[in-house]
Residue frames relative to the residue before (quaternion, step in Angstrom):
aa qw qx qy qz dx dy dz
X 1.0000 0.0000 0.0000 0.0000 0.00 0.00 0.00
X 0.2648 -0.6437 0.6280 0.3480 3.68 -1.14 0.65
X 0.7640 -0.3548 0.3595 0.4015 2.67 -2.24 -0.01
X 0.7252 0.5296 -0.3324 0.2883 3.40 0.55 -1.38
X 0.5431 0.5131 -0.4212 0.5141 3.30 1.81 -0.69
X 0.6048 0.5306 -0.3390 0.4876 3.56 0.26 -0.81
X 0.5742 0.5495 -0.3655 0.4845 4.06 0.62 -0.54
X 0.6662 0.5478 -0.1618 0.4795 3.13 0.69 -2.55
X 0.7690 0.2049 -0.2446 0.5540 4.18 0.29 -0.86
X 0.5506 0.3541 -0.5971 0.4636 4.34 -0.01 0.46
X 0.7953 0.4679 -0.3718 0.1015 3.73 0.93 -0.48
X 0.5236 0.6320 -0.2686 0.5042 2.54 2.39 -0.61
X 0.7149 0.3663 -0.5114 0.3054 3.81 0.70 -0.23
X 0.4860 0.6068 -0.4787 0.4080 3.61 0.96 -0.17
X 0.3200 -0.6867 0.5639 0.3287 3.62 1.03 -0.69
X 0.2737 -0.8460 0.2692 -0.3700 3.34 0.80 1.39
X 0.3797 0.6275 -0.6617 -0.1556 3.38 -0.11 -0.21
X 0.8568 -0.1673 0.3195 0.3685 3.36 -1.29 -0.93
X 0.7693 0.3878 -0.0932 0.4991 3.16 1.04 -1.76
X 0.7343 0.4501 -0.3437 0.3744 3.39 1.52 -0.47
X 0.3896 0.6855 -0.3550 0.5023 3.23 2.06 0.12
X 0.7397 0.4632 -0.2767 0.4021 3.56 0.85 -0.63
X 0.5931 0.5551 -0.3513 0.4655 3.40 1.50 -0.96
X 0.6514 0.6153 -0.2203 0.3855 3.56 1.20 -1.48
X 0.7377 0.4237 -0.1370 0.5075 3.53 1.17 -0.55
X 0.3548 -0.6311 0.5425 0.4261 3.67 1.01 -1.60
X 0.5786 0.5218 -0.4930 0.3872 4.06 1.18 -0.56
X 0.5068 -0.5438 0.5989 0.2977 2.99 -1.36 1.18
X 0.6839 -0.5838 0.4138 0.1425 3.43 -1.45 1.33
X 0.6757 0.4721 -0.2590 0.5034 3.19 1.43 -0.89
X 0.4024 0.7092 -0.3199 0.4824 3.71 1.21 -0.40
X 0.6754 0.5353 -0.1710 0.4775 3.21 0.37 -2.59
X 0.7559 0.5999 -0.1592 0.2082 3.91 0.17 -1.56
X 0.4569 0.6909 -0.0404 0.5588 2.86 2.35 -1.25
X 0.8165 0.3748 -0.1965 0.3926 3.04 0.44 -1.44
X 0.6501 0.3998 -0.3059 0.5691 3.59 1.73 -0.40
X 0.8102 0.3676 -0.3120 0.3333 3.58 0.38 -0.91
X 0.7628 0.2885 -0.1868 0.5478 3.86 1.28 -0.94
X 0.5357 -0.7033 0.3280 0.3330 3.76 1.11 0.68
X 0.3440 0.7745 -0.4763 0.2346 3.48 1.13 0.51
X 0.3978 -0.6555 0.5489 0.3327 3.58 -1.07 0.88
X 0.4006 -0.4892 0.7271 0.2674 3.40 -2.10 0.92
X 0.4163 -0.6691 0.5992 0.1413 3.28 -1.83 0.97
X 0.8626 -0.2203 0.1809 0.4178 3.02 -1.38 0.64
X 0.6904 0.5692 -0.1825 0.4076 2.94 0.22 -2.21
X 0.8272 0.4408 -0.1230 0.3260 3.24 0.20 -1.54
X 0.6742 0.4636 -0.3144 0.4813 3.34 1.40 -0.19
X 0.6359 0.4074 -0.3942 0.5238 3.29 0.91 -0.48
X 0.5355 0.5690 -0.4724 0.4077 3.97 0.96 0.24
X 0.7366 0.4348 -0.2723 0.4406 3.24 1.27 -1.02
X 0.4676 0.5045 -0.4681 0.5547 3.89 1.18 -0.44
X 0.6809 0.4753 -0.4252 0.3601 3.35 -0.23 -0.07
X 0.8342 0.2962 -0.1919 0.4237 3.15 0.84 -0.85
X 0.4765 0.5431 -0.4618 0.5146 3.06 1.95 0.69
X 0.3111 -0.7270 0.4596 0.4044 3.48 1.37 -0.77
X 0.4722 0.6280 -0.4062 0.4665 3.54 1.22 0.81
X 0.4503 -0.6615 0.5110 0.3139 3.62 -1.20 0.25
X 0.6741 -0.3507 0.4859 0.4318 3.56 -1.54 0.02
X 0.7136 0.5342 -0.2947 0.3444 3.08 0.32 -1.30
X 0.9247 -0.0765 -0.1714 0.3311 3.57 1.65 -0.64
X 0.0759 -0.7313 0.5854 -0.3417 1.98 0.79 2.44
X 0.8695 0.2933 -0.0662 0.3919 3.16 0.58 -1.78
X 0.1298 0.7622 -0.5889 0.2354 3.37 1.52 1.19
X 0.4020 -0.6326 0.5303 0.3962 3.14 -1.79 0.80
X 0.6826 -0.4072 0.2647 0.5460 3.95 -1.16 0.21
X 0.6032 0.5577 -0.3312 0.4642 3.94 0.63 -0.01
X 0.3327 -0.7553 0.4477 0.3441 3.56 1.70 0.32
X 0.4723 0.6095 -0.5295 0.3537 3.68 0.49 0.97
X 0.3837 -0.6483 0.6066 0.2540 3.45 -0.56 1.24
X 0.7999 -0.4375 0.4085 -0.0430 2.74 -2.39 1.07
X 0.0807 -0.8153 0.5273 0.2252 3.71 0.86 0.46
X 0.1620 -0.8219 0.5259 0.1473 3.74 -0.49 0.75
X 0.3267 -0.7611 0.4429 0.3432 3.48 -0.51 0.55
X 0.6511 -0.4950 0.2625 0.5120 3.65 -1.16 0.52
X 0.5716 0.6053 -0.4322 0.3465 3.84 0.79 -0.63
X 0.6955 0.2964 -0.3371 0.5611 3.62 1.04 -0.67
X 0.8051 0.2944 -0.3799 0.3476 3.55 0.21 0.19
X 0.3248 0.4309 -0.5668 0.6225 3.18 0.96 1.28
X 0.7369 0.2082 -0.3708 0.5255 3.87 -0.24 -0.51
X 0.3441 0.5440 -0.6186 0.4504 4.35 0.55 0.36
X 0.7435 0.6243 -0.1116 0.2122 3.10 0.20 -1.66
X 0.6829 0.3020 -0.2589 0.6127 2.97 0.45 -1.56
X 0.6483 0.5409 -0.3367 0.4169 3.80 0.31 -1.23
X 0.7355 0.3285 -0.3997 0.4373 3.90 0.91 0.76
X 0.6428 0.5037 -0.3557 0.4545 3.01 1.41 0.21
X 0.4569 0.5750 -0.5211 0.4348 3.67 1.63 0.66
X 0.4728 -0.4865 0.6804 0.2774 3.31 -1.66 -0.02
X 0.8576 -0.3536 0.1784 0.3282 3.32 -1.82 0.51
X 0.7385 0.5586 -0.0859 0.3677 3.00 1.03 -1.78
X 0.4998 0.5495 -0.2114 0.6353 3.32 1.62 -0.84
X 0.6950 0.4101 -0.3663 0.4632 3.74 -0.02 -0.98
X 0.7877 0.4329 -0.2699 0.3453 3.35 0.49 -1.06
X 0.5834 0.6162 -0.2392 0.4720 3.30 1.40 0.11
X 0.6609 0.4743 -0.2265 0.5357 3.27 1.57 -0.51
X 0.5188 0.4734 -0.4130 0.5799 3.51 1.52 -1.12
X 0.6423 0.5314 -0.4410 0.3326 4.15 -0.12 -0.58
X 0.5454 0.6130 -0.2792 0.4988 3.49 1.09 -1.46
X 0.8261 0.2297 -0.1421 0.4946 3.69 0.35 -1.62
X 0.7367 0.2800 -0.4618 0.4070 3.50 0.47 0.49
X 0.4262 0.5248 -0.5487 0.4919 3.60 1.07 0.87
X 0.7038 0.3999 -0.3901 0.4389 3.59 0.65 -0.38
X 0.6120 0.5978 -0.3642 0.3680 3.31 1.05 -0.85
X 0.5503 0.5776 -0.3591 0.4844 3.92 1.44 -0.88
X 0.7118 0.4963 -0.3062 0.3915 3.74 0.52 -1.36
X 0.7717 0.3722 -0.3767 0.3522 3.73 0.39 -0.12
């Protein structure tokens, strides 16, 4: 399952819509819509906006369908890390970086 499935089915059991997924979080709606209808990935940023407003962790977000969390290697949880100790302006600079690379391949 992708995230966005996995997004698309925490919003439908809350009963959810779309727009109330966007208010609950802050992701603009148009963002949220993307991520189900044109298979675009939510950034960082944006996911840890939406766990919140599921009241769930990353950790199970990106459970495998067997509700077993993700073993992260230390490389991603060193870049977790540092990537919580930026501010807005900083995050939003890194999500740009990693979705310019993410376009080129």
């Amino acid at each position: 399952m992708t995230i966005a499935e996995k997004l698309d089915k925490l919003r439908i059991e809350r009963g959810w819509t779309i727009y109330k997924m966007s208010a609950e979080s802050g992701v603009n709606d148009r963002a949220i819509r993307n991520w189900f209808n044109k298979g675009n990935e939510p950034s960082l940023s944006a996911l840890n906006l939406i766990c919140q407003a599921f009241n769930i962790t990353l950790g199970e977000l990106f459970a495998d369908d067997d509700n077993q969390p993700v073993e992260m290697t230390p490389e991603v949880k060193e870049f977790v890390e540092k990537y919580k100790l930026l501010d807005k302006v900083q995050k939003q600079a890194v999500n740009t970086v990693i979705d310019s690379y993410r376009i080129e391949q």
